[in-house]
Jmol script that loads the backbone (N, CA, C; Angstrom):
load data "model"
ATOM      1  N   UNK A   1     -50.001 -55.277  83.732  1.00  0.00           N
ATOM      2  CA  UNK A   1     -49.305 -55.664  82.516  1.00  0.00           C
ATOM      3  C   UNK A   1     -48.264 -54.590  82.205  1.00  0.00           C
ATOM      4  N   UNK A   2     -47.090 -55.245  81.130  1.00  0.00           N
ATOM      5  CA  UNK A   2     -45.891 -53.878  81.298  1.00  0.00           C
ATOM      6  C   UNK A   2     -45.255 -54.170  79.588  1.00  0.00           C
ATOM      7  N   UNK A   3     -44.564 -53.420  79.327  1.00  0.00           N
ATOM      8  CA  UNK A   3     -44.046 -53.370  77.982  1.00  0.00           C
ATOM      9  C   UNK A   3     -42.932 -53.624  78.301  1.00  0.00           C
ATOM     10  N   UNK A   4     -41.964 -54.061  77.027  1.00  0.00           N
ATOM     11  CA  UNK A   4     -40.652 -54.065  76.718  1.00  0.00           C
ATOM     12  C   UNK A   4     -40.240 -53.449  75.400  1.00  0.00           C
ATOM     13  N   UNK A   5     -39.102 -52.477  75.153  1.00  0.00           N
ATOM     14  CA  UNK A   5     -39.201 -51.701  74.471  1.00  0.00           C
ATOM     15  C   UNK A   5     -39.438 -51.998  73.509  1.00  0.00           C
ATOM     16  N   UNK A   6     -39.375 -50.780  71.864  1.00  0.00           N
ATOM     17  CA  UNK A   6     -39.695 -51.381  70.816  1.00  0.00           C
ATOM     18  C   UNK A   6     -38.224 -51.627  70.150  1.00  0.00           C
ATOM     19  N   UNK A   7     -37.888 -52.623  69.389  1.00  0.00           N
ATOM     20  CA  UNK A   7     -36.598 -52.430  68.790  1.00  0.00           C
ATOM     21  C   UNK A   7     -36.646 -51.171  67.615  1.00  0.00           C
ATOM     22  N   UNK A   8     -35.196 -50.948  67.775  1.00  0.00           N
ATOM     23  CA  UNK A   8     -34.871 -49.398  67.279  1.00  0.00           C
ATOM     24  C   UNK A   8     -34.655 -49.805  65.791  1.00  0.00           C
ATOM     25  N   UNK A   9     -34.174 -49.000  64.683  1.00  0.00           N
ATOM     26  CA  UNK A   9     -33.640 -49.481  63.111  1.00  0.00           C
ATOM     27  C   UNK A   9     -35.837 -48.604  62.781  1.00  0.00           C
ATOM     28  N   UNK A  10     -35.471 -48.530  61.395  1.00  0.00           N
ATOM     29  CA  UNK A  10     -36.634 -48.189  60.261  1.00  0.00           C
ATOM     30  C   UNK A  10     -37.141 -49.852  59.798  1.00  0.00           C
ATOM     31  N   UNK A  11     -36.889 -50.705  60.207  1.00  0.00           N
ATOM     32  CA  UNK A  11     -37.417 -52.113  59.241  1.00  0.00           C
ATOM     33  C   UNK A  11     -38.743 -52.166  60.120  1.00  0.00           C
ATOM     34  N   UNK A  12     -39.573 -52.922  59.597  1.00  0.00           N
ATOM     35  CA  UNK A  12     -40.851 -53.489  59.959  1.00  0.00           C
ATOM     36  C   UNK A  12     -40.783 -53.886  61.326  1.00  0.00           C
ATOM     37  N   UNK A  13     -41.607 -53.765  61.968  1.00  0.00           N
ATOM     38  CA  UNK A  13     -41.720 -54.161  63.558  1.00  0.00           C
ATOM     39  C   UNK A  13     -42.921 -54.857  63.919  1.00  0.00           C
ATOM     40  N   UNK A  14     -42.754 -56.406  64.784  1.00  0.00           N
ATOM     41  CA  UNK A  14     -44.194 -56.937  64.881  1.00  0.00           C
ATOM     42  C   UNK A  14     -44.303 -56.369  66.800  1.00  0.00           C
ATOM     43  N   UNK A  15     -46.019 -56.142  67.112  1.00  0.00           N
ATOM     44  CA  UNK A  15     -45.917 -55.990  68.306  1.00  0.00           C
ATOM     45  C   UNK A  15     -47.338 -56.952  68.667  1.00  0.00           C
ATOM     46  N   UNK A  16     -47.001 -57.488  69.910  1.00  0.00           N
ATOM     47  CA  UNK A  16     -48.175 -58.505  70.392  1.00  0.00           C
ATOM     48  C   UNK A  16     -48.622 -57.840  71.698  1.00  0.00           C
ATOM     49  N   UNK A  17     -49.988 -57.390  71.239  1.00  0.00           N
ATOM     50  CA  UNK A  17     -49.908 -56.688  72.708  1.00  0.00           C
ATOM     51  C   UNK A  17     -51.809 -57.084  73.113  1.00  0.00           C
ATOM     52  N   UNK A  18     -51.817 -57.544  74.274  1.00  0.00           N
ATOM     53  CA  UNK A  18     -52.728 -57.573  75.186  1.00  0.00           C
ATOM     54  C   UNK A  18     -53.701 -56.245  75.704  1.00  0.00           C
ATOM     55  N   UNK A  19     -55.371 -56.559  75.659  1.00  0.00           N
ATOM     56  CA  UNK A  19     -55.390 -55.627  76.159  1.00  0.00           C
ATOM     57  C   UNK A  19     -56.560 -56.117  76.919  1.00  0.00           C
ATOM     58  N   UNK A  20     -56.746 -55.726  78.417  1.00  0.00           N
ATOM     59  CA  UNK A  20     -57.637 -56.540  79.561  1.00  0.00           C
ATOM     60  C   UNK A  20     -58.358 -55.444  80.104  1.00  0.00           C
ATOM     61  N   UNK A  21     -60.028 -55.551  80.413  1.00  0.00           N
ATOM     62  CA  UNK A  21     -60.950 -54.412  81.139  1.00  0.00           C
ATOM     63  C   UNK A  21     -62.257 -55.305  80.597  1.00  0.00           C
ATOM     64  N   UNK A  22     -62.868 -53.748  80.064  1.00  0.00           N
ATOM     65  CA  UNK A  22     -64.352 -54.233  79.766  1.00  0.00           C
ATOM     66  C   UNK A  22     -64.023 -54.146  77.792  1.00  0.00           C
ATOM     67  N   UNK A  23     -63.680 -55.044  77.409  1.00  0.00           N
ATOM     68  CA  UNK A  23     -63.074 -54.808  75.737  1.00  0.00           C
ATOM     69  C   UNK A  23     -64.122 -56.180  75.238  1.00  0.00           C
ATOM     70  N   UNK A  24     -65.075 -57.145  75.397  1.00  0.00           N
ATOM     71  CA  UNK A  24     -65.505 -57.383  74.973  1.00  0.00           C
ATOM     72  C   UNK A  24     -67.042 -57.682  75.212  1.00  0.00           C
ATOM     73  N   UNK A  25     -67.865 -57.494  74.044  1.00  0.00           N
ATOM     74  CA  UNK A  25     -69.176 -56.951  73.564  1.00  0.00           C
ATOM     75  C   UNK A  25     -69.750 -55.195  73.659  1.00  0.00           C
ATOM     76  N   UNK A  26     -68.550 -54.520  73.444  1.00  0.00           N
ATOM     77  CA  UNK A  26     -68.446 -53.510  72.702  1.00  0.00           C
ATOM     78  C   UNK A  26     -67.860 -52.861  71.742  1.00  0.00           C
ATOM     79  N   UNK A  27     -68.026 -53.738  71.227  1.00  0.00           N
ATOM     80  CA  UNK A  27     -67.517 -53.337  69.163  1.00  0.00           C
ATOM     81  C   UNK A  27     -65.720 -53.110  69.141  1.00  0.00           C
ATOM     82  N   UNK A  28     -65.006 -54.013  69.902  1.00  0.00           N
ATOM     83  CA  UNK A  28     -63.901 -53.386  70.568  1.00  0.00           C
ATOM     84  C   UNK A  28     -62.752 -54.081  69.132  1.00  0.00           C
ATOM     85  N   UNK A  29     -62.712 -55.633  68.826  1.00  0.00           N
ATOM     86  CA  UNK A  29     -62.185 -55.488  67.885  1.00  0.00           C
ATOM     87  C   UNK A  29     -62.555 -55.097  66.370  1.00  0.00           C
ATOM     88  N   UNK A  30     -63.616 -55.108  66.140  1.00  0.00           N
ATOM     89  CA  UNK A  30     -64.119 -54.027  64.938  1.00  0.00           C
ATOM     90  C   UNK A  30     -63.871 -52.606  64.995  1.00  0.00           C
ATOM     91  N   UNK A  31     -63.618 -52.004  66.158  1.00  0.00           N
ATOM     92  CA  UNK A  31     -62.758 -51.053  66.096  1.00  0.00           C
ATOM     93  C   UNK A  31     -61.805 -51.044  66.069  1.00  0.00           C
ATOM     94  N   UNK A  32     -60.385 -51.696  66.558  1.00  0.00           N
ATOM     95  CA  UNK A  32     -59.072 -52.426  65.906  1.00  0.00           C
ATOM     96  C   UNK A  32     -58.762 -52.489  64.684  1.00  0.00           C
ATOM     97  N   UNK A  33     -59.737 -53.208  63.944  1.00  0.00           N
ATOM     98  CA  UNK A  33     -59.644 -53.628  62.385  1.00  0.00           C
ATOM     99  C   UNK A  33     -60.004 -52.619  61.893  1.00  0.00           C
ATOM    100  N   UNK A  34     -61.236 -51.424  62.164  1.00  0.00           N
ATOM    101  CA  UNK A  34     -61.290 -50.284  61.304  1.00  0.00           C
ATOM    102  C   UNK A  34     -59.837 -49.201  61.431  1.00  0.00           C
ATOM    103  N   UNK A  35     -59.362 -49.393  62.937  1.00  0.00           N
ATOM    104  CA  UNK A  35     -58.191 -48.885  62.655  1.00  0.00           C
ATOM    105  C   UNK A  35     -57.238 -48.515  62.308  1.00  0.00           C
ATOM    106  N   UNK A  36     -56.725 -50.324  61.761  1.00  0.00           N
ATOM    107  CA  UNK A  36     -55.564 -50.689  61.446  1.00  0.00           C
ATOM    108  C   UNK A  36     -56.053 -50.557  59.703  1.00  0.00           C
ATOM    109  N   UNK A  37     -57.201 -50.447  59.233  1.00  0.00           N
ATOM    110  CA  UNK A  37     -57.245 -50.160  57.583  1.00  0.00           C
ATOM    111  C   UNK A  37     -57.215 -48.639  57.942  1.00  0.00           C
ATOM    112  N   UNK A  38     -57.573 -47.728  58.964  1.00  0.00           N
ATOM    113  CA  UNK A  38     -57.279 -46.460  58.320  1.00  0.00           C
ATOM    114  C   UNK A  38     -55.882 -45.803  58.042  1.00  0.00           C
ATOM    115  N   UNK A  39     -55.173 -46.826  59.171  1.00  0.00           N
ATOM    116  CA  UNK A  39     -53.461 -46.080  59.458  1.00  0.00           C
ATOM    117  C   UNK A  39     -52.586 -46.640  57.875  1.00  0.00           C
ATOM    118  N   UNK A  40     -53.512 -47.523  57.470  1.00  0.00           N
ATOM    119  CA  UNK A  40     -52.772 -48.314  56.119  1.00  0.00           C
ATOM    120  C   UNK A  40     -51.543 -49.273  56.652  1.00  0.00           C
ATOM    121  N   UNK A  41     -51.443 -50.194  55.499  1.00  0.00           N
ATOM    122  CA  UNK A  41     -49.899 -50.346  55.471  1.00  0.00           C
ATOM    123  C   UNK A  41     -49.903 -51.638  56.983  1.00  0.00           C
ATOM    124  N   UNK A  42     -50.640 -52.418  57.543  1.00  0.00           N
ATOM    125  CA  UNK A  42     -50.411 -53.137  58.444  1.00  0.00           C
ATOM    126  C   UNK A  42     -50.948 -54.768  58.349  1.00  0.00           C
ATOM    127  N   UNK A  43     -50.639 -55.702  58.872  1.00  0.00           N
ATOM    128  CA  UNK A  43     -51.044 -56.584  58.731  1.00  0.00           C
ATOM    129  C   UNK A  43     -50.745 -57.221  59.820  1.00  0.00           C
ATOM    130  N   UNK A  44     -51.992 -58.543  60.038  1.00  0.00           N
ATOM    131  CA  UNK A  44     -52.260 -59.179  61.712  1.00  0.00           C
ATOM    132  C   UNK A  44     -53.458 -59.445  61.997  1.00  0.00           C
ATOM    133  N   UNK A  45     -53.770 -59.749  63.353  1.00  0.00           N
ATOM    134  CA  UNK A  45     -55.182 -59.981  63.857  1.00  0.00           C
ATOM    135  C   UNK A  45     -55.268 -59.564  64.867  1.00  0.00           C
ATOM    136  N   UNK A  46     -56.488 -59.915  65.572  1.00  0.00           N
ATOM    137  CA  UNK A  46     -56.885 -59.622  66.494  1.00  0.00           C
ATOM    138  C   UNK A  46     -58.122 -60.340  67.286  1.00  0.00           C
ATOM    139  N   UNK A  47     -58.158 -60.722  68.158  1.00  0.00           N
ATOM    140  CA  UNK A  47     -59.323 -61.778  68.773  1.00  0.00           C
ATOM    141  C   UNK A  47     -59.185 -61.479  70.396  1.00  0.00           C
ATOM    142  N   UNK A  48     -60.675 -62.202  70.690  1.00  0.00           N
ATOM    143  CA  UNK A  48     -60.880 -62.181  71.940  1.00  0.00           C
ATOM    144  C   UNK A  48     -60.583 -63.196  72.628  1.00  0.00           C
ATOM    145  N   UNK A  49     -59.873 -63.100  74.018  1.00  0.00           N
ATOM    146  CA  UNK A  49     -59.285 -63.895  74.674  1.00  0.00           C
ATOM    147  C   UNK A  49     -60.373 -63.853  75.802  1.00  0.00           C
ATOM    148  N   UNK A  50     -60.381 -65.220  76.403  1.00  0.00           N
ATOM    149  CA  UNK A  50     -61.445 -65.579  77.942  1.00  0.00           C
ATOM    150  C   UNK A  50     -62.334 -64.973  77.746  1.00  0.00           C
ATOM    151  N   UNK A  51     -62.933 -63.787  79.091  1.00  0.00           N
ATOM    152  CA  UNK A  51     -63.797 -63.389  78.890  1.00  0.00           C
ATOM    153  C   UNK A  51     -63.647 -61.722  79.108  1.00  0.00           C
ATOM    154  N   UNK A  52     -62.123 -61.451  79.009  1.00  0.00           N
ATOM    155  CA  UNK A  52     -61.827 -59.837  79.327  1.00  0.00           C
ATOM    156  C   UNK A  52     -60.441 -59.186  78.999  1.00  0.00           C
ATOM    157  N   UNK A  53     -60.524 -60.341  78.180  1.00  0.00           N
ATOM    158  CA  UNK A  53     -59.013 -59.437  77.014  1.00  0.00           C
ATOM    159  C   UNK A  53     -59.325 -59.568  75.549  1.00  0.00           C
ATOM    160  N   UNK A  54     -58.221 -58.654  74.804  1.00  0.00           N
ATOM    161  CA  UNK A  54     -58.469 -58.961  73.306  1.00  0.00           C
ATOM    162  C   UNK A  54     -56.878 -58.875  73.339  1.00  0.00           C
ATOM    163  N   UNK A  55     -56.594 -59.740  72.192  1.00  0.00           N
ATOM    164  CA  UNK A  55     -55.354 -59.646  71.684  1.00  0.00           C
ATOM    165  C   UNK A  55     -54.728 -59.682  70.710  1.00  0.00           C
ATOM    166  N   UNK A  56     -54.135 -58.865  70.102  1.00  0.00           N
ATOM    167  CA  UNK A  56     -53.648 -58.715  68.852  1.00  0.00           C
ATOM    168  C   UNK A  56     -52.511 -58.682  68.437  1.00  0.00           C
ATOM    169  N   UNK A  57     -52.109 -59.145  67.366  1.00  0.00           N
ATOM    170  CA  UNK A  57     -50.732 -59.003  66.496  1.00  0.00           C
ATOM    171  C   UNK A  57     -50.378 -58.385  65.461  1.00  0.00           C
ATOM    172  N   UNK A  58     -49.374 -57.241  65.771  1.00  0.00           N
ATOM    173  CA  UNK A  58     -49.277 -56.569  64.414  1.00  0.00           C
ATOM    174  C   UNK A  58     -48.277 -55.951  63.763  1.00  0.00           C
ATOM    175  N   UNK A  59     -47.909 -55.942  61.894  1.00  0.00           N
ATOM    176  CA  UNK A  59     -46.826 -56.416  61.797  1.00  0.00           C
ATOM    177  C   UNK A  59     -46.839 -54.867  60.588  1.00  0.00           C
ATOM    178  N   UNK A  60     -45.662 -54.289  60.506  1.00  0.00           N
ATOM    179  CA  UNK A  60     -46.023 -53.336  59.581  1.00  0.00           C
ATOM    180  C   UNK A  60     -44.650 -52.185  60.191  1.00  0.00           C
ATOM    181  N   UNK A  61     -44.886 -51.020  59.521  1.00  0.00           N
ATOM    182  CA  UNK A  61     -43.481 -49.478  60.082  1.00  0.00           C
ATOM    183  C   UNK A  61     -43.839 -49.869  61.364  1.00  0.00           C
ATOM    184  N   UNK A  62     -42.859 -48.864  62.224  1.00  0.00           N
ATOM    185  CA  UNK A  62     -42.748 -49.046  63.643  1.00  0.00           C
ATOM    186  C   UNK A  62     -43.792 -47.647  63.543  1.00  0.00           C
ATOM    187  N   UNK A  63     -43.970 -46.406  63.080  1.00  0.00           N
ATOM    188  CA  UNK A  63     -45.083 -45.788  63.210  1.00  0.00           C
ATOM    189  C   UNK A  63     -46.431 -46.022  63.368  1.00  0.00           C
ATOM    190  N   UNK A  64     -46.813 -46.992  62.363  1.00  0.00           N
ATOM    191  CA  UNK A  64     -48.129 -47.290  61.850  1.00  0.00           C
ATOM    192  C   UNK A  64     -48.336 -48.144  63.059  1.00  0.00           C
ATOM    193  N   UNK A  65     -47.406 -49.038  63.733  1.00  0.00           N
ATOM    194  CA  UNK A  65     -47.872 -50.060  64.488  1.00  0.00           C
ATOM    195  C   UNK A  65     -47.984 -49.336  66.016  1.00  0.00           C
ATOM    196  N   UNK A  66     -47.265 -48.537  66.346  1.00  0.00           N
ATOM    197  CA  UNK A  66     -47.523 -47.155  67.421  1.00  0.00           C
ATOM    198  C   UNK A  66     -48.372 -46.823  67.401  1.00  0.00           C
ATOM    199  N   UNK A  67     -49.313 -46.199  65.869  1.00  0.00           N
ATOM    200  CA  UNK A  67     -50.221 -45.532  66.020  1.00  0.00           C
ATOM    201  C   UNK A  67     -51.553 -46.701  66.664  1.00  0.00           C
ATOM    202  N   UNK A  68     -51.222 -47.920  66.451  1.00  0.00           N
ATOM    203  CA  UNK A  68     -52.552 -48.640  66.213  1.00  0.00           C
ATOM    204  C   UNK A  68     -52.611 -49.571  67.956  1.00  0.00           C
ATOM    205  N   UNK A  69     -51.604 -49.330  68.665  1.00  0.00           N
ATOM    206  CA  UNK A  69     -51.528 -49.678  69.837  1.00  0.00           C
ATOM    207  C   UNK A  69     -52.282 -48.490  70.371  1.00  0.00           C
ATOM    208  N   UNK A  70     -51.674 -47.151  70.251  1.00  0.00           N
ATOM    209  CA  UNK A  70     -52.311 -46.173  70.950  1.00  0.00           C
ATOM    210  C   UNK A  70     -54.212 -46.045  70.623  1.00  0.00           C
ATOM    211  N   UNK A  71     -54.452 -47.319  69.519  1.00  0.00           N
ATOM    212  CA  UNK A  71     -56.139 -47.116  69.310  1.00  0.00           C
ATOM    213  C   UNK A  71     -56.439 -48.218  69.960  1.00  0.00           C
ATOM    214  N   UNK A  72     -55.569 -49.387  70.254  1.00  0.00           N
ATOM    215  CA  UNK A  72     -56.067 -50.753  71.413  1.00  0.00           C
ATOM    216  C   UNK A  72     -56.130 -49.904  72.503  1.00  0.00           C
ATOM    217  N   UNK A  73     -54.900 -49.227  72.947  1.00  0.00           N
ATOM    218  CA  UNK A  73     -55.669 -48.820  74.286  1.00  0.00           C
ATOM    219  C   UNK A  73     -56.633 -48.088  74.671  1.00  0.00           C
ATOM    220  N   UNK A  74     -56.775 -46.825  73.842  1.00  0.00           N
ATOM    221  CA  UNK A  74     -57.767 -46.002  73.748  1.00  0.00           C
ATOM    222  C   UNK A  74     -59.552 -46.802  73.681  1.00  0.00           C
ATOM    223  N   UNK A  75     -59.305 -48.234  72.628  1.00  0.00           N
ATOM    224  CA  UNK A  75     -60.416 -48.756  72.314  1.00  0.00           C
ATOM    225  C   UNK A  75     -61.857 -47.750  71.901  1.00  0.00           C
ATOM    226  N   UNK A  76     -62.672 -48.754  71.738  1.00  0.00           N
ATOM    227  CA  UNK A  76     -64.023 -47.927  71.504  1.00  0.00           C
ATOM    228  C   UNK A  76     -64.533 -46.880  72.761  1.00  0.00           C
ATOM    229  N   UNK A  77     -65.523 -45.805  72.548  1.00  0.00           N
ATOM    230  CA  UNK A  77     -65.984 -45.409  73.906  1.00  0.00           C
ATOM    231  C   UNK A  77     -66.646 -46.335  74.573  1.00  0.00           C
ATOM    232  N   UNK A  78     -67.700 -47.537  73.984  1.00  0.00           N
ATOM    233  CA  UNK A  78     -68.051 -47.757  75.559  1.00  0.00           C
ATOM    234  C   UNK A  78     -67.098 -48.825  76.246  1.00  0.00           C
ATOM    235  N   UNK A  79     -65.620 -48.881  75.536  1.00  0.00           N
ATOM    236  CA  UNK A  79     -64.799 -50.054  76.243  1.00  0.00           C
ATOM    237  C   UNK A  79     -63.967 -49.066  77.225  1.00  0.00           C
ATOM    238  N   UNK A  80     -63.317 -50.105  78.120  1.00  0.00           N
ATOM    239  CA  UNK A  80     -62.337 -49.627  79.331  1.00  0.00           C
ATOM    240  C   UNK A  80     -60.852 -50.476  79.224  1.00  0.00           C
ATOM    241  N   UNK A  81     -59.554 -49.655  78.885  1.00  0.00           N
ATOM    242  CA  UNK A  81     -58.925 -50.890  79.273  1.00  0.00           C
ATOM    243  C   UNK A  81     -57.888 -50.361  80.229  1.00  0.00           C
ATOM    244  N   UNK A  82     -58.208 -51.594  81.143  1.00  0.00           N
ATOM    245  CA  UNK A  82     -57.375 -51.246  82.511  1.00  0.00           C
ATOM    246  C   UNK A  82     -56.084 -51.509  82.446  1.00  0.00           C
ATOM    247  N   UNK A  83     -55.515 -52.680  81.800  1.00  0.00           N
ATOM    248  CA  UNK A  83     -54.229 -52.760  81.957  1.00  0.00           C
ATOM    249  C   UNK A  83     -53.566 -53.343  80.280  1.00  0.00           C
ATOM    250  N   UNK A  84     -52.865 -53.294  79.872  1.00  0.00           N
ATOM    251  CA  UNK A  84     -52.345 -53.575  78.360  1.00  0.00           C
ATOM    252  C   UNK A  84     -50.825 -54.036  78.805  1.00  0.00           C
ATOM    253  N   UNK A  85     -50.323 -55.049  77.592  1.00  0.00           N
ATOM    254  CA  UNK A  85     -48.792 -55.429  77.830  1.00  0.00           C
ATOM    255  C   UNK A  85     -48.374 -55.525  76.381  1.00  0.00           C
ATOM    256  N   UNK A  86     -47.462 -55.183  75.718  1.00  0.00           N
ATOM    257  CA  UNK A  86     -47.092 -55.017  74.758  1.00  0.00           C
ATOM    258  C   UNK A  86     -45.649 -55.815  74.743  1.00  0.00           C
ATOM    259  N   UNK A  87     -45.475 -56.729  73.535  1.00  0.00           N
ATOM    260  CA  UNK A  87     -44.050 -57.395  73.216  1.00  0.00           C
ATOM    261  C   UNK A  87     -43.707 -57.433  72.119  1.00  0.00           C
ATOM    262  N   UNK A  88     -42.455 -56.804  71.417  1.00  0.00           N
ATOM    263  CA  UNK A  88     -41.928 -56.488  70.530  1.00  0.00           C
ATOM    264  C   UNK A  88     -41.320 -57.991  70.342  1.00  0.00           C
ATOM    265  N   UNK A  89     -41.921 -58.531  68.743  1.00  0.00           N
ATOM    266  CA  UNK A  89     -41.031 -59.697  68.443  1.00  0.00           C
ATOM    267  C   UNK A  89     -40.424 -59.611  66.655  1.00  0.00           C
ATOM    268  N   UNK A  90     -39.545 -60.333  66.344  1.00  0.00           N
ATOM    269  CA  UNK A  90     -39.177 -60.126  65.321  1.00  0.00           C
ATOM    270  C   UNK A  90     -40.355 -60.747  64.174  1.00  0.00           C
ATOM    271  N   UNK A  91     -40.637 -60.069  63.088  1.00  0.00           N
ATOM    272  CA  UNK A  91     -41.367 -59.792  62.432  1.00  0.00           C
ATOM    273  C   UNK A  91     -41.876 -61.113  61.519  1.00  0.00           C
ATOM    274  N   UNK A  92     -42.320 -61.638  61.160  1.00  0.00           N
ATOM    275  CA  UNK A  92     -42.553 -62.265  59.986  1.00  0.00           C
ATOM    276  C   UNK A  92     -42.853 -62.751  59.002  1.00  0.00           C
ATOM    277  N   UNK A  93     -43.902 -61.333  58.486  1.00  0.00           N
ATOM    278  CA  UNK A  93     -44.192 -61.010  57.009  1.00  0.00           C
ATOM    279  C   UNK A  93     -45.321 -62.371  56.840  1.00  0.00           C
ATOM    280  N   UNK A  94     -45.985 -62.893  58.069  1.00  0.00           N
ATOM    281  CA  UNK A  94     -47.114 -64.070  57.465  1.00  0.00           C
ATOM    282  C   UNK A  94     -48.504 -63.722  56.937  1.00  0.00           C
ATOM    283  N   UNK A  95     -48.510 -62.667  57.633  1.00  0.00           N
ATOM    284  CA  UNK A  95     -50.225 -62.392  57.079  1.00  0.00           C
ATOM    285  C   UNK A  95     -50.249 -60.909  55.884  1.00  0.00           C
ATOM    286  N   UNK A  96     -51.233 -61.131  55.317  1.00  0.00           N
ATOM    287  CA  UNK A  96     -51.294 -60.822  53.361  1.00  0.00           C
ATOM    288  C   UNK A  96     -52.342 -58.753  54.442  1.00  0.00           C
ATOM    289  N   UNK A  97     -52.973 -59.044  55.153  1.00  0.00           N
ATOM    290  CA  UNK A  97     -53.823 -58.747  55.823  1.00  0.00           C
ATOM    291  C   UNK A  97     -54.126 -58.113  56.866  1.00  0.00           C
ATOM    292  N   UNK A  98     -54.871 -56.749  57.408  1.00  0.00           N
ATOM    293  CA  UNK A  98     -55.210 -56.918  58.740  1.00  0.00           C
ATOM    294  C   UNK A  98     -56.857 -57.570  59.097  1.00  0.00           C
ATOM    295  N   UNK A  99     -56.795 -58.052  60.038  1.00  0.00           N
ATOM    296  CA  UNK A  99     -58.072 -59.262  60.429  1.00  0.00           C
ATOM    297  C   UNK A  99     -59.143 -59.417  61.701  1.00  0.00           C
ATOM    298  N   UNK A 100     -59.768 -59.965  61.795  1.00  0.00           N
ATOM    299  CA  UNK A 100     -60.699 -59.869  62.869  1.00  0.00           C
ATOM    300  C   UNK A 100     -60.163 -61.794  63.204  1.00  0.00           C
ATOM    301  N   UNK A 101     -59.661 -63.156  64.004  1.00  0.00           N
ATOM    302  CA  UNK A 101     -59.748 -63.805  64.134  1.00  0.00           C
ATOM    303  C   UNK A 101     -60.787 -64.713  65.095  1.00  0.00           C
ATOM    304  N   UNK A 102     -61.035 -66.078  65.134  1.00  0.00           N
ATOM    305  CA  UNK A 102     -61.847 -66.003  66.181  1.00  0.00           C
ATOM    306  C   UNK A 102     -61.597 -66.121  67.642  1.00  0.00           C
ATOM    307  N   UNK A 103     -62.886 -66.164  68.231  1.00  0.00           N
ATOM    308  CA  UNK A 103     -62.220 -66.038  69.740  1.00  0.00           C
ATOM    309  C   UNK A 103     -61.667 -67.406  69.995  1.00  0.00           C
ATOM    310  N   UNK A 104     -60.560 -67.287  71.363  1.00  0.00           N
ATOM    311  CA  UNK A 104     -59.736 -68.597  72.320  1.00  0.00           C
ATOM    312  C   UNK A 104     -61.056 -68.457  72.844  1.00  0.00           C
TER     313      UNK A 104
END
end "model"
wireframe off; spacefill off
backbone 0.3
color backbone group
């Protein structure tokens, strides 16, 4: 999996980014969501995809949303993630929230 950059400017930035290994049935998006309430200031979700990705959307500063990618990949200790893809899309202020959704 591969990134495309983040767009440049101070306005709000949404990023959709994938993350594939051993990320689910280890507390992987409850760690996401405790994340994204500690960095403040973000809103989005996050859910489990098949049976070996999680994926999330998230909408908020281009800092806060940096910081909270660098905790998808990192994930919980007993998760692994092997490969992540990240896509910068334009923003659109839908969710009130950051969230846990359910799984695809």
């Amino acid at each position: 999996m591969n990134e495309n950059p983040r767009p440049e400017g101070g306005r709000n930035v949404r990023a959709h980014i994938w993350a594939k290994g051993r990320v689910q049935g280890v507390g992987f998006r409850a760690h996401v969501e405790y994340g994204a309430r500690q960095i403040g200031g973000l809103t989005g979700w996050v859910r489990n995809v098949g049976y070996d990705t999680v994926e999330a959307v998230i909408e908020g500063e281009p800092a806060q949303v940096e910081r909270l990618i660098e905790v998808i990949k990192g994930g919980p200790s007993a998760s692994r993630v092997d490969e992540s893809k990240v896509e910068w899309e334009e923003p659109t202020g839908e969710f009130m929230q950051f969230g846990v959704k359910r799984s695809m």
